[in-house]
KEZAMI-489351 format. One line per 10 residues: for each residue x negated, y, z of N, C-alpha, C. Coordinates in Angstrom, 1 decimal. Each point is the difference from the previous one (the first is absolute). Layout:
! residues N
X/Y/Z/X/Y/Z/X/Y/Z | ...
This chain:
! residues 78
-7.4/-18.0/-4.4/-0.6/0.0/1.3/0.9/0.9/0.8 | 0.6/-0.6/1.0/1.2/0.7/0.9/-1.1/0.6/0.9 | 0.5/1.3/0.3/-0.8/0.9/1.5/0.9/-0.6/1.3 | -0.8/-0.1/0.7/0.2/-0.4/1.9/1.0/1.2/-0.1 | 0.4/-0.1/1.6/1.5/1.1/0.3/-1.2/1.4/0.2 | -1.0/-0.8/1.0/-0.9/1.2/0.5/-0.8/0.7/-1.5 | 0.1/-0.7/-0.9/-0.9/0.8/-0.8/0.9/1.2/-1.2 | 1.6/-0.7/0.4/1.1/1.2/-1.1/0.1/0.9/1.1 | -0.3/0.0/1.2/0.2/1.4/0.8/-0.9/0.7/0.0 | -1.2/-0.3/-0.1/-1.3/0.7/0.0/-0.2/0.7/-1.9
0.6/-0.7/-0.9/0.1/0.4/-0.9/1.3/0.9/-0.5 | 0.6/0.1/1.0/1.7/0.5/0.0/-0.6/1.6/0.4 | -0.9/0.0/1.3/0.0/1.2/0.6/-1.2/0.6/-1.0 | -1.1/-0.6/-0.6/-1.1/0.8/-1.1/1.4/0.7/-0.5 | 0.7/-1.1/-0.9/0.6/1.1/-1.2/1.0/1.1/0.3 | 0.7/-0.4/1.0/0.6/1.1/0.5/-0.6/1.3/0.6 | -1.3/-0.5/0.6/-0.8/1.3/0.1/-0.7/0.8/-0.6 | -0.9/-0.5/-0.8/-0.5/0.2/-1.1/0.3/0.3/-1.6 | 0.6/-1.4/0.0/0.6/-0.2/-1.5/0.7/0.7/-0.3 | 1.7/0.0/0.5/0.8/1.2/-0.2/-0.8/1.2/0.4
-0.4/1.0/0.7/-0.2/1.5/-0.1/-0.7/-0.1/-1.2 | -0.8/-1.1/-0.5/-0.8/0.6/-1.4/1.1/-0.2/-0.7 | 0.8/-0.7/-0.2/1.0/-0.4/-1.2/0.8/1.6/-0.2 | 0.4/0.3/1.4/1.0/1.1/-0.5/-0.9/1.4/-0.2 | -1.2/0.1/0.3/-0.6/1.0/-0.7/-0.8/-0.1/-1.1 | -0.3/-1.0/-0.5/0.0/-0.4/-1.5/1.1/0.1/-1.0 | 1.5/-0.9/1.0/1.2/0.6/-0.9/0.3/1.4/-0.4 | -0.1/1.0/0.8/0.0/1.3/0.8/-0.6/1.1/-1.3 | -1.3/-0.7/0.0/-1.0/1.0/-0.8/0.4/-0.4/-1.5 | 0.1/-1.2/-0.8/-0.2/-0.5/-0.8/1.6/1.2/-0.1
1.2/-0.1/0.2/1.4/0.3/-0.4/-0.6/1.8/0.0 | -0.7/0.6/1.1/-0.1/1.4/-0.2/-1.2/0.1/-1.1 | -0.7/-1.3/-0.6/-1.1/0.5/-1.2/1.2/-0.2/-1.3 | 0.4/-0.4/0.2/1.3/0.1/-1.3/0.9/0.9/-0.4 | 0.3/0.9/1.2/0.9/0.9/-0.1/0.9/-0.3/1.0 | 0.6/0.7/0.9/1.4/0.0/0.6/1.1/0.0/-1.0 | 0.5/-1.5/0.1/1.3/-0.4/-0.7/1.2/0.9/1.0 | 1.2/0.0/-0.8/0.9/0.4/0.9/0.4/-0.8/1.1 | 0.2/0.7/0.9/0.4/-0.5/1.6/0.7/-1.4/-0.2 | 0.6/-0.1/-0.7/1.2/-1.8/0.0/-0.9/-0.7/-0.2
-0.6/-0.1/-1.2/-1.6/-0.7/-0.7/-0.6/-0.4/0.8 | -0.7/0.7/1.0/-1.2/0.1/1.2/0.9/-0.5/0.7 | 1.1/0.1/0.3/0.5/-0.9/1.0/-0.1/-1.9/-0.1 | 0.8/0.4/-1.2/0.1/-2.2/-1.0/-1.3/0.5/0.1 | -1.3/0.5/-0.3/-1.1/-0.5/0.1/-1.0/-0.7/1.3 | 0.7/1.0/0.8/-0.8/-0.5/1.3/1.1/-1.4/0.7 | 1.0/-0.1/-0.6/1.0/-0.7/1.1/-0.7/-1.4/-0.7 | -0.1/0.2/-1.1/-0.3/-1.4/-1.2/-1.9/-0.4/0.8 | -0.7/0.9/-0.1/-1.4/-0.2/0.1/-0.5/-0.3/2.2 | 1.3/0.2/0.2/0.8/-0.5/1.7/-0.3/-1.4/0.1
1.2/-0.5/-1.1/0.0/-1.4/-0.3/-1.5/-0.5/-0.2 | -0.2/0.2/-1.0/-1.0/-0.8/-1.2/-1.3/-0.1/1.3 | -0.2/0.7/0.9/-1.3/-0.1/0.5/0.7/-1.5/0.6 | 0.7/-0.3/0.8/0.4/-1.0/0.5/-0.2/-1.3/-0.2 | 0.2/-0.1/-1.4/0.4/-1.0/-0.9/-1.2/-1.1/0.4 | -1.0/0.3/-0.3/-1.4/-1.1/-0.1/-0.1/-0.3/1.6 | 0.2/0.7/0.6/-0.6/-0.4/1.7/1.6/-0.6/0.4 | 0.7/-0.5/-0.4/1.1/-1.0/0.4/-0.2/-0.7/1.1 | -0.9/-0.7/-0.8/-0.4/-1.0/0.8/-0.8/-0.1/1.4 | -0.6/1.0/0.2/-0.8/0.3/0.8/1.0/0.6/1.5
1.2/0.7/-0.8/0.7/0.8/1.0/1.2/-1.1/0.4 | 0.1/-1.3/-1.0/1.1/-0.7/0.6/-0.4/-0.4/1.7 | 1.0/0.3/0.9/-0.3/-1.2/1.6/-0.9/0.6/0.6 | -0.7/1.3/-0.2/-0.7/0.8/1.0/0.9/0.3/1.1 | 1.5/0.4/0.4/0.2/0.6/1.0/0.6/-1.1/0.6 | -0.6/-1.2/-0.3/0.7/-1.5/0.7/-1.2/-0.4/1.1 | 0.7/-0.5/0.9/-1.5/-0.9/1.0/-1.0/-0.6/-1.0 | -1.1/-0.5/0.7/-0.5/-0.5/-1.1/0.3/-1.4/0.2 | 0.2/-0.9/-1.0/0.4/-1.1/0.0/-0.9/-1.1/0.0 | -1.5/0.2/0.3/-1.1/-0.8/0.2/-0.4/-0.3/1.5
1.1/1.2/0.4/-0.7/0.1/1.9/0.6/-1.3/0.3 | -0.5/0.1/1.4/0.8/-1.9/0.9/1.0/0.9/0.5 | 0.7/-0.7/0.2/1.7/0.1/0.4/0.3/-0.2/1.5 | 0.4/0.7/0.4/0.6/0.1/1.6/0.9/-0.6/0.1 | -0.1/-1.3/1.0/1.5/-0.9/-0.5/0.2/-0.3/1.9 | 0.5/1.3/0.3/0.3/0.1/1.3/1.9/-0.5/0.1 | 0.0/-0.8/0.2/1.7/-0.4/0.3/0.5/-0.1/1.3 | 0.2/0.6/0.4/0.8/-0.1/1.3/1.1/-0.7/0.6
């Protein structure tokens, strides 16, 4: 089941609002309940767990910063 354009923006702006701030203080807490790895580690950890949130909402974030492609078209020719 494909989402409408209007329905990956409305679900683009939840997860970016919401979704990520919990992701990175979930990521955040979970890395300081483990211990502080050394500084390089925590780095490949956060650059890596950067990525990975990304991965599943692909699809969602593909053609959001595009017109939408459902509107009628202005076919003004001069």
């Amino acid at each position: 089941m494909a989402l409408s354009y209007k329905a990956r923006r409305r679900w683009s702006l939840i997860i970016l609002l919401v979704g990520l701030p919990v992701y990175i203080i979930a990521a955040v807490n979970i890395l300081n309940f483990l211990g502080r790895p050394p500084l390089w580690l925590e780095l490949v950890v956060y650059v890596a767990l950067g990525i990975v949130w990304a991965l599943p909402f692909k699809m969602v974030f593909r053609g959001i910063g595009q017109a939408d492609p459902d509107a009628p078209q202005d076919d003004d020719a001069d």
